[in-house]
C-alpha positions as CSV (number, residue, x, y, z in Angstrom):
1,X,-13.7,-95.4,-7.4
2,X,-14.4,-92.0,-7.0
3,X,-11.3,-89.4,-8.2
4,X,-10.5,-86.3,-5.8
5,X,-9.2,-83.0,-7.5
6,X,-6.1,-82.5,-5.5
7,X,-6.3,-78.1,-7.2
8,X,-2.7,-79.0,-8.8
9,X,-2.5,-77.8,-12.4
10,X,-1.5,-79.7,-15.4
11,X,1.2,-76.7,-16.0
12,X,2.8,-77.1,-12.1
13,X,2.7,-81.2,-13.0
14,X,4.5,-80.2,-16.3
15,X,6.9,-78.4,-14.4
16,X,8.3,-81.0,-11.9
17,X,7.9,-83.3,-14.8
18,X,10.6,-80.8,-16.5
19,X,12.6,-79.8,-13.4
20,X,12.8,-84.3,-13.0
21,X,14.0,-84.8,-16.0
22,X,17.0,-82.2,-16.1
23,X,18.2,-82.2,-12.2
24,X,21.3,-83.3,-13.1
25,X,22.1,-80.6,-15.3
26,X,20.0,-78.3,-13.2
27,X,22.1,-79.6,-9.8
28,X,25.6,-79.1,-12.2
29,X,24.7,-75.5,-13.2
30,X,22.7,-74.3,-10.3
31,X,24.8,-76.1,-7.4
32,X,23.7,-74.8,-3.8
33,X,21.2,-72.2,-5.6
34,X,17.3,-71.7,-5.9
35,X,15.8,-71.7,-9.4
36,X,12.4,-71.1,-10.4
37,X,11.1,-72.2,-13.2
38,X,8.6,-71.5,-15.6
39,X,7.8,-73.1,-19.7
40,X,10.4,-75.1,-18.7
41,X,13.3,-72.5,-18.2
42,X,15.2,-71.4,-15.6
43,X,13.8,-68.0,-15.3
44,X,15.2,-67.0,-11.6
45,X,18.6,-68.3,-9.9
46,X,19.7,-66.9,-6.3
47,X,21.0,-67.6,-3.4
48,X,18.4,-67.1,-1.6
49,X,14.7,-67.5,-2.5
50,X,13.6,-64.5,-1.6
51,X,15.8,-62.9,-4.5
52,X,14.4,-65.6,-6.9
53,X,10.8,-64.7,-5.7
54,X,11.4,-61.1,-6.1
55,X,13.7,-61.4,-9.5
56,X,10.5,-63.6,-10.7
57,X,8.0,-61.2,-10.1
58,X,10.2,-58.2,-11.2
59,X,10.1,-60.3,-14.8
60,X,6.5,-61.7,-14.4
61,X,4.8,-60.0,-17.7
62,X,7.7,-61.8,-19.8
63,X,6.8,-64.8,-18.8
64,X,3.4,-64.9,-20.7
């Protein structure tokens, strides 16, 4: 059987692997928020995602 490259990174696998592992406290913490995450932090929390999206990229070059 042939396998197809489905373009998703071992990192964003990693990621969801994390995020799966840790809902609950995530959900506890972070009730009715968005949270991005990233090396398996929370590195963003808003209300709304476009806060998150903009608070992550504000902080991208401490991310590395």
């Amino acid at each position: 059987m042939a396998k197809i490259n489905l373009g998703i990174s071992k990192g964003f696998i990693g990621a969801i692997s994390w995020v799966e592992e840790h809902k609950g406290d995530l959900h506890k913490q972070y009730q009715g928020k968005w949270v991005a995450v990233y090396d398996n932090k929370v590195v963003a929390v808003g209300k709304k995602i476009s806060s998150v999206e903009k608070s992550r990229a504000e902080n991208e070059s401490s991310f590395s």
